[in-house]
N, C-alpha and C positions, 0 to 999 in steps of 0.2 A: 965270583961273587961270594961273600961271605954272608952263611946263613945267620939271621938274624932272630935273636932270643925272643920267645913270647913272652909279653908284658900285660898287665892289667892294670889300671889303673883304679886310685880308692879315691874316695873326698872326704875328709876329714872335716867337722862341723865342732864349731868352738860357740860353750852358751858366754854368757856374762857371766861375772862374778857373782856367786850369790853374799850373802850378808857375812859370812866365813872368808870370805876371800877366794873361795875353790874355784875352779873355771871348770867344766867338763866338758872334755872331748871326746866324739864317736865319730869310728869309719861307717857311715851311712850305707856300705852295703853289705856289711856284714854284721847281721844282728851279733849282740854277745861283746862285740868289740868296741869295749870304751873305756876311760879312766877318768883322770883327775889330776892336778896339781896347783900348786900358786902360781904359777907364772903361765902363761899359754905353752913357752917353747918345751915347761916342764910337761904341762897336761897333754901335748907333742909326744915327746916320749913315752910318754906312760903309755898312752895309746898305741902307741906303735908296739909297743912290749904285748900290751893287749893282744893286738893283732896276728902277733908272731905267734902268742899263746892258741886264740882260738885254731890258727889253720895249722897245729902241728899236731900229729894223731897222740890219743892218750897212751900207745906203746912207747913211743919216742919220748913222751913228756918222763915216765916213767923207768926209762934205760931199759924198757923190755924187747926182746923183739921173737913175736908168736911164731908158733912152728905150725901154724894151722895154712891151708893153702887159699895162696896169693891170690886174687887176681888184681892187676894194675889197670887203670881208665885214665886213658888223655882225653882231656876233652879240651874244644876246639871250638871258640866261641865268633862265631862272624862278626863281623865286621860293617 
């Protein structure tokens, strides 16, 4: 049997255009993460980009990586 990847799933919420044309999209479970575009599949992306942004630590956003010591958390969310 082949182990199989854990996955989470997000839901993406798309407003109306407002008077500009903009649509805004937010992943509803992760505050912080939302965008904007003209098109939906744009304000798509952007959010995703969003997304990518919030869940990646501010060392890696930065090319840094601290010498201070680690500890690593898996966490394991039932089902």
């Amino acid at each position: 049997m082949s182990p199989v990847a854990p996955s989470i799933d997000f839901t993406i919420a798309f407003d109306e255009p407002d008077e500009q044309g903009w649509i805004v999209a937010r992943v509803l479970e992760v505050p912080g993460a939302l965008s904007q575009g003209r098109t939906r599949e744009e304000a798509r992306e952007n959010v995703l980009d969003a997304l990518r942004t919030v869940l990646t630590s501010d060392d890696e956003l930065a090319g840094r990586h601290s010498g201070e010591d680690l500890e690593h958390l898996r966490f394991v969310a039932a089902a």
